[in-house]
Residue frames as a rotation matrix with the C-alpha (Angstrom) as fourth column:
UNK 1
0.585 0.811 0.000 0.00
0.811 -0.585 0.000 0.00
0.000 0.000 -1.000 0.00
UNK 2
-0.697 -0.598 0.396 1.91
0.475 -0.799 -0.370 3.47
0.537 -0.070 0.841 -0.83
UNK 3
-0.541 0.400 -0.740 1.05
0.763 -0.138 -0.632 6.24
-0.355 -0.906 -0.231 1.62
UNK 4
-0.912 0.407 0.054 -1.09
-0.228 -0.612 0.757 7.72
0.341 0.678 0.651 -1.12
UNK 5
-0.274 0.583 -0.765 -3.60
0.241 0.812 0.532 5.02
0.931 -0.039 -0.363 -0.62
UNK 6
-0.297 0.053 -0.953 -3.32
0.947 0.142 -0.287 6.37
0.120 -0.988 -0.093 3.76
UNK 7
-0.969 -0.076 -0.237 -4.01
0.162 -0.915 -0.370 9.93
-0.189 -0.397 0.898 3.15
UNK 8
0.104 0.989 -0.106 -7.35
0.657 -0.148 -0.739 11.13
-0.747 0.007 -0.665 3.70
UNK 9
0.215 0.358 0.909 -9.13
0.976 -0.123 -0.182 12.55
0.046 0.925 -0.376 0.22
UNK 10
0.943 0.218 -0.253 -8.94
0.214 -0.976 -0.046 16.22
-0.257 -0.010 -0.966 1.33
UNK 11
-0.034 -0.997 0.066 -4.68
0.079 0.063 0.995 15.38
-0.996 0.039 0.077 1.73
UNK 12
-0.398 -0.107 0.911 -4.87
0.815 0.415 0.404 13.57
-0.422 0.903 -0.078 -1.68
UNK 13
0.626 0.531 0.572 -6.73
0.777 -0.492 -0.393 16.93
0.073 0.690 -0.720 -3.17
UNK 14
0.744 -0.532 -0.403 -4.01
-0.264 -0.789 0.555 19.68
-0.613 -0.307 -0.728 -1.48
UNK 15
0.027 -0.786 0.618 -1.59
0.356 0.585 0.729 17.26
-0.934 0.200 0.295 -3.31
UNK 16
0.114 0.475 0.873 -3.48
0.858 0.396 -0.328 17.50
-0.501 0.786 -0.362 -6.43
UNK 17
0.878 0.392 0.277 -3.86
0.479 -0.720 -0.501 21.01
0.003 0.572 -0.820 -6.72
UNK 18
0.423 -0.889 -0.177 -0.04
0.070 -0.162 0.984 21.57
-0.903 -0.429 -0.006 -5.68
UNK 19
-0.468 -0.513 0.719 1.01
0.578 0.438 0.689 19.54
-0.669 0.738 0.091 -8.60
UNK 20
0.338 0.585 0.738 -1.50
0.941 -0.211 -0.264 21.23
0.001 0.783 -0.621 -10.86
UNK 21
-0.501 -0.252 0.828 0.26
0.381 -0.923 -0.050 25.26
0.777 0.290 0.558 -9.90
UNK 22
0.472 0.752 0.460 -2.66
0.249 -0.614 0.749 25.96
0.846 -0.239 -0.477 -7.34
UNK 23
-0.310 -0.626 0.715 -3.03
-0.394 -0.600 -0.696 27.24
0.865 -0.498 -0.061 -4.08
UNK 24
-0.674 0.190 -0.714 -3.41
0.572 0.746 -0.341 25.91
0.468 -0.638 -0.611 -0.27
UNK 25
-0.900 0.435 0.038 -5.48
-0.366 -0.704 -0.609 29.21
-0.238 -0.562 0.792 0.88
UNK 26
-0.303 0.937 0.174 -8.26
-0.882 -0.345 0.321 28.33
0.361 -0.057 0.931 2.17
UNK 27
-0.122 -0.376 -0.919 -6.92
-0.030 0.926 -0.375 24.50
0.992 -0.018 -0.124 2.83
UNK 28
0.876 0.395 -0.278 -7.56
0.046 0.506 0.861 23.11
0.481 -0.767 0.425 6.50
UNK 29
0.434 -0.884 0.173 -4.42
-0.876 -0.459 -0.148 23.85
0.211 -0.087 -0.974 8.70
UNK 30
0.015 -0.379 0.925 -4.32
-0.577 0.752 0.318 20.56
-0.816 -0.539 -0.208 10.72
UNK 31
0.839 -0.147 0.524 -4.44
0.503 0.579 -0.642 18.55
-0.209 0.802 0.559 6.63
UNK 32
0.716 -0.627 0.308 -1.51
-0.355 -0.706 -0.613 21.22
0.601 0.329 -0.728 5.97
UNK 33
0.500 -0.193 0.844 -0.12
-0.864 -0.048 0.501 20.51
-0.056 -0.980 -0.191 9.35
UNK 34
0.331 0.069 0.941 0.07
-0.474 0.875 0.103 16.96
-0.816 -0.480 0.322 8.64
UNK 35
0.874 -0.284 0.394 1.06
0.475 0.332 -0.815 16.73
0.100 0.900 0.425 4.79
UNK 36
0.447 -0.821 0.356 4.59
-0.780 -0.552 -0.295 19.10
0.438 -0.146 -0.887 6.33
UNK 37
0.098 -0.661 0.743 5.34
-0.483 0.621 0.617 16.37
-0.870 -0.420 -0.258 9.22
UNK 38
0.794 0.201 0.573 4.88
0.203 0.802 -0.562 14.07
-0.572 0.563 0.596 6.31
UNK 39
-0.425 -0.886 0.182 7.66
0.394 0.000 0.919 15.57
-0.815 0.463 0.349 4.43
UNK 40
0.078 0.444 0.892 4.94
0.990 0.071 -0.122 15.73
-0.118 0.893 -0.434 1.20
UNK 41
0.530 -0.008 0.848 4.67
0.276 -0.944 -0.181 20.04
0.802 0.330 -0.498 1.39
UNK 42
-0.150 -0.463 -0.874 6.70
0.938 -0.347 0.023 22.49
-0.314 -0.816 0.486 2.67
UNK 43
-0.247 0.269 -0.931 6.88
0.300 -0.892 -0.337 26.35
-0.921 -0.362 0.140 3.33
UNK 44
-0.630 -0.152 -0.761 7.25
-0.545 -0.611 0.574 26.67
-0.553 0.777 0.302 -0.77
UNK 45
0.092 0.896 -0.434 4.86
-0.985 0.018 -0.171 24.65
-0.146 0.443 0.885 -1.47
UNK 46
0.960 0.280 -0.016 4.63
-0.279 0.959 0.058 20.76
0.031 -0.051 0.998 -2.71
UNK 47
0.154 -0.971 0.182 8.34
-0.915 -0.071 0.396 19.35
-0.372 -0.228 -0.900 -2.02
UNK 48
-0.295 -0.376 -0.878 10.10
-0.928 0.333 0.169 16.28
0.229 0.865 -0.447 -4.03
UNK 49
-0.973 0.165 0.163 8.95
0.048 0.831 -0.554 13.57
-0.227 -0.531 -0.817 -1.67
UNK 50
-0.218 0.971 -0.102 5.58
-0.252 -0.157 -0.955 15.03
-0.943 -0.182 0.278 -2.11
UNK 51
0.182 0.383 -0.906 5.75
-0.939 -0.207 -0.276 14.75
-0.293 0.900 0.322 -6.20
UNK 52
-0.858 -0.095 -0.505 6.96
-0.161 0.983 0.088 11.01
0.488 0.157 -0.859 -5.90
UNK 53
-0.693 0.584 0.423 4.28
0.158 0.696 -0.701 10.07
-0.703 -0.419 -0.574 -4.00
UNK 54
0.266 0.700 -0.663 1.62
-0.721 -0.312 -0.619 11.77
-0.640 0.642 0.422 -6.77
UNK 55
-0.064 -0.550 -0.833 3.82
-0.997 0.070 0.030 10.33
0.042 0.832 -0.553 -9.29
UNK 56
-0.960 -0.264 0.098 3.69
-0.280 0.854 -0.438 6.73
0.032 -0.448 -0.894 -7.79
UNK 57
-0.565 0.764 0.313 0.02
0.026 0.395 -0.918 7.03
-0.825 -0.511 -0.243 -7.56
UNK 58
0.275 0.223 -0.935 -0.51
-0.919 -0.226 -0.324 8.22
-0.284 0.948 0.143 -11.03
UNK 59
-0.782 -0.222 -0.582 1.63
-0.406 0.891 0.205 5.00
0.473 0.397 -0.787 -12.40
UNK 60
-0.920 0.184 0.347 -0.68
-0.041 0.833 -0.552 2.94
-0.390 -0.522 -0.759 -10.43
UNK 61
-0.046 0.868 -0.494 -3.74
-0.143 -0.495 -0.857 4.46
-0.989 0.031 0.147 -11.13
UNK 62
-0.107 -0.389 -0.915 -2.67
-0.879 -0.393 0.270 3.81
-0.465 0.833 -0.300 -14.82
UNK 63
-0.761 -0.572 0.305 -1.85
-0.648 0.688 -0.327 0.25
-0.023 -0.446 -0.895 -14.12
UNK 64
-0.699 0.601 0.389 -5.09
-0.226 0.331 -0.916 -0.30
-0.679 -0.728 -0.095 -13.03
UNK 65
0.045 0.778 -0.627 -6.68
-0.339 -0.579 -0.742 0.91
-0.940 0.246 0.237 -15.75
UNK 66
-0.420 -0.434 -0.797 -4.44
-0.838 0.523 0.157 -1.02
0.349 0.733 -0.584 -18.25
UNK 67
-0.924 -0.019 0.383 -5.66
-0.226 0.834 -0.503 -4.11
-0.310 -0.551 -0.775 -16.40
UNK 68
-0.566 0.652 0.505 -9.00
0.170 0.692 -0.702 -3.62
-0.807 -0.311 -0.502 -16.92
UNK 69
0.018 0.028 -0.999 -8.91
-0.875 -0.483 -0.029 -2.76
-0.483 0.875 0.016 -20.17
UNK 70
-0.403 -0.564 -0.721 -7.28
-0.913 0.308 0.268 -5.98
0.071 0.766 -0.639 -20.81
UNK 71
-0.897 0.346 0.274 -9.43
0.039 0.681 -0.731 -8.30
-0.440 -0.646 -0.625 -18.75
């Protein structure tokens, strides 16, 4: 299980919109709070640990989708 798969949806959307250019204003502090200990964002925003884990969940998410394509 990657710790994509452990973060609660709101995490997994701050991620999203990181990766996408956006912004955290307006974002929950204690999901903020908790995606920093994590390593995933920091003060400048989303931080290289934080794009492997996206990245990792994309490929899966891909993966998946190749599967059941082919099934």
């Amino acid at each position: 299980m990657t710790l994509w798969n452990m973060l609660p949806r709101r995490e997994q959307r701050i991620l999203v919109k990181l990766v996408g250019g956006g912004s955290t204003r307006g974002d929950y502090p204690a999901e903020m709070a908790n995606l920093m200990q994590l390593g995933l964002v920091g003060q400048d925003g989303l931080t290289a640990a934080g794009l492997k884990v996206f990245i990792a969940a994309l490929k899966a998410q891909r993966e998946a989708r190749r599967i059941d394509l082919v099934a």
